[in-house]
matplotlib code that plots the C-alpha trace (Angstrom):
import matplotlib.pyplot as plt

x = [113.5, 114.4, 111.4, 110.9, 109.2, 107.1, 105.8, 103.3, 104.6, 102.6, 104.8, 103.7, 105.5, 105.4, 105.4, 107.6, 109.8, 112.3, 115.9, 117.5, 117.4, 115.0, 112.0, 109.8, 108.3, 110.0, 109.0, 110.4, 109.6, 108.2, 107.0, 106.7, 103.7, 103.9, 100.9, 98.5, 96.2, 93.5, 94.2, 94.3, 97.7, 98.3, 95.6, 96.1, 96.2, 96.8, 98.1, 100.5, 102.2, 105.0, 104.2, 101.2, 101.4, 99.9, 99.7, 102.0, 100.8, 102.1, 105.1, 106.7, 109.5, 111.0, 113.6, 115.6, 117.9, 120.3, 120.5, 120.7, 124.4, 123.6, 120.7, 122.2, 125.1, 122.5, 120.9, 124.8, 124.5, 124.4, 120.8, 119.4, 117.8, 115.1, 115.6, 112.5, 112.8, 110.6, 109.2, 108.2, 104.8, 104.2, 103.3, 104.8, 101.7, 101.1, 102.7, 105.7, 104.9, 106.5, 109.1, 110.9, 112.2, 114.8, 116.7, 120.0, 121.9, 123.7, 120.4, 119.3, 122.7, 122.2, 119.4, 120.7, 120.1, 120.9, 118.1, 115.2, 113.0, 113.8, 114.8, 116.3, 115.3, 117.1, 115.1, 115.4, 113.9, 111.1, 111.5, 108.9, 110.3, 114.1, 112.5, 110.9, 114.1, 116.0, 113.6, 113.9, 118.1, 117.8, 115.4, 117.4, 121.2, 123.6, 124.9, 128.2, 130.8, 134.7, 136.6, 137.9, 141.3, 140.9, 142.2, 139.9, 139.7, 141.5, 140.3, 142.9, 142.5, 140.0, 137.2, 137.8, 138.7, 142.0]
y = [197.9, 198.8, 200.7, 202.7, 205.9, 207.1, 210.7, 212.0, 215.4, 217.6, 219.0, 222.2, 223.4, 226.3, 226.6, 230.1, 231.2, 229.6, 231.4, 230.5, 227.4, 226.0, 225.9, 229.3, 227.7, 225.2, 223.6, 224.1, 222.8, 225.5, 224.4, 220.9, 220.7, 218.3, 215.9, 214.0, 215.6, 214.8, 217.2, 215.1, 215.5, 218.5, 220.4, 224.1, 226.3, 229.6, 232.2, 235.2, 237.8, 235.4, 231.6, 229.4, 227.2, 223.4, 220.5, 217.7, 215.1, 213.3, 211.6, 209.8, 210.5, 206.9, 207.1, 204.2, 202.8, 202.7, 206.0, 207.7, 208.7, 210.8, 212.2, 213.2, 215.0, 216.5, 218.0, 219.3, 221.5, 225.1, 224.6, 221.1, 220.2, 217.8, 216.7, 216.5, 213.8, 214.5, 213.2, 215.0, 213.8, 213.4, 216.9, 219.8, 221.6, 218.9, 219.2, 216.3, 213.8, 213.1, 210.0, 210.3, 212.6, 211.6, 213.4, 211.3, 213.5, 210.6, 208.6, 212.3, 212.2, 208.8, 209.9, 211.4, 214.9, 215.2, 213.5, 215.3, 213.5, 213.7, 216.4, 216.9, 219.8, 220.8, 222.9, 223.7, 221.2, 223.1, 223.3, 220.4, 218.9, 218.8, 218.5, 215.1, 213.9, 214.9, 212.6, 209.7, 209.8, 210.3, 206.8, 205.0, 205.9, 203.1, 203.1, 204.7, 201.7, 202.6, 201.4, 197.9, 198.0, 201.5, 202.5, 201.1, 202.6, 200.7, 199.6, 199.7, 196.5, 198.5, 198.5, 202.3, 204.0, 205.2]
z = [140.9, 137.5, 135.5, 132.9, 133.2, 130.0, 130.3, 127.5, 125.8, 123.4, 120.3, 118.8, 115.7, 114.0, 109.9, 108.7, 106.6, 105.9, 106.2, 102.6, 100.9, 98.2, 100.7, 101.1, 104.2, 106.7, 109.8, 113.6, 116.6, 118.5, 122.3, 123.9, 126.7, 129.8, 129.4, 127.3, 124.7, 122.8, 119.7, 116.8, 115.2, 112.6, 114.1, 113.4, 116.9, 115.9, 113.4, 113.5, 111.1, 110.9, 111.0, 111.4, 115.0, 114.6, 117.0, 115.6, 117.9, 121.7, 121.8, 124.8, 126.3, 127.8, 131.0, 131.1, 133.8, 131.6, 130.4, 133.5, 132.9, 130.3, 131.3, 134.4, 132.0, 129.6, 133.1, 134.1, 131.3, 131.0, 129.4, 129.5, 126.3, 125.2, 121.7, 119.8, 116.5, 113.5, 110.3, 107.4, 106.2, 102.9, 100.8, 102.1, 103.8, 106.4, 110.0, 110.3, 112.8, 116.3, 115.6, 119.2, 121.9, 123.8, 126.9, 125.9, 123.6, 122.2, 120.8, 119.5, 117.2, 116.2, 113.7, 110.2, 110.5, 107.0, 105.9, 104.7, 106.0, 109.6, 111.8, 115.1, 117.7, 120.8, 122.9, 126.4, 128.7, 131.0, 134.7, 135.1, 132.9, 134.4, 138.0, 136.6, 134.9, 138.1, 140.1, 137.8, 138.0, 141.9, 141.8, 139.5, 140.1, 140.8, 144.3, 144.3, 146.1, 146.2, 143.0, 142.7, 144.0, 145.3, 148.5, 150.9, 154.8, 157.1, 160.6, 163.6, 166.3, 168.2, 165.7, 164.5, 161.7, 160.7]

ax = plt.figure().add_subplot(projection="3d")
ax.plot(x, y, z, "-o")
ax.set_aspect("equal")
plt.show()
């Protein structure tokens, strides 16, 4: 059966200084949560020295069968990464809003990244996270079958192999 599986994340991003630039201030993507939420988006969470910390909203991350190649490839990495998608809200001092997040590297550098309206995060997929992309690969992966015109076992006249 081919479905897709749509798992509710929680972005929190963080407003700091910014390092250079024309901005004082810029925003980051700071930790995703596992699950649903009932913050209402750009809710501020908390304060430091440094930054501000404000709940941008839920996005869905979407598993499709036919992105199971590259999220199994994004899972071979060194650090899997969840690419978080955002939108800059209009006036400066609101969060930006969730626009997608994606475990397919490819669709995450389909979006203009020079744009500056829209930004694109890479952070490092949770444990959870990876052990529930894992499971979705493991559901949905094509059986492997030799290739066409491969070299196929033989059978001797008894019925066994070669």
């Amino acid at each position: 059966m081919q479905s897709i599986l749509c798992i509710p994340l929680g972005i929190i991003v963080e407003r700091a200084a910014a390092n250079g630039g024309w901005q004082a201030r810029a925003w980051r993507v700071s930790s995703v949560l596992v699950g649903p939420s009932r913050l209402p988006p750009g809710s501020p969470l908390w304060r430091d020295n440094n930054a501000g910390y404000y709940f941008a909203g839920v996005g869905i991350l979407s598993l499709y069968p036919n992105g199971v190649g590259s999220y199994r490839a994004n899972l071979l990495q060194a650090i899997p990464r969840l690419y978080v998608v955002l939108t800059a809200q209009e006036g400066d001092a609101k969060p930006p809003a969730v626009h997608l997040l994606t475990a397919a590297p490819e669709e995450a550098q389909s979006y203009d990244v020079d744009s500056k309206l829209i930004s694109v995060s890479p952070l490092p997929m949770s444990k959870q996270l990876r052990d529930l992309v894992a499971a979705y690969i493991k559901e949905h992966a094509a059986p492997r079958t030799p290739a066409a015109g491969g070299p196929q076992p033989k059978l001797d006249q008894t019925g066994g192999g070669r």
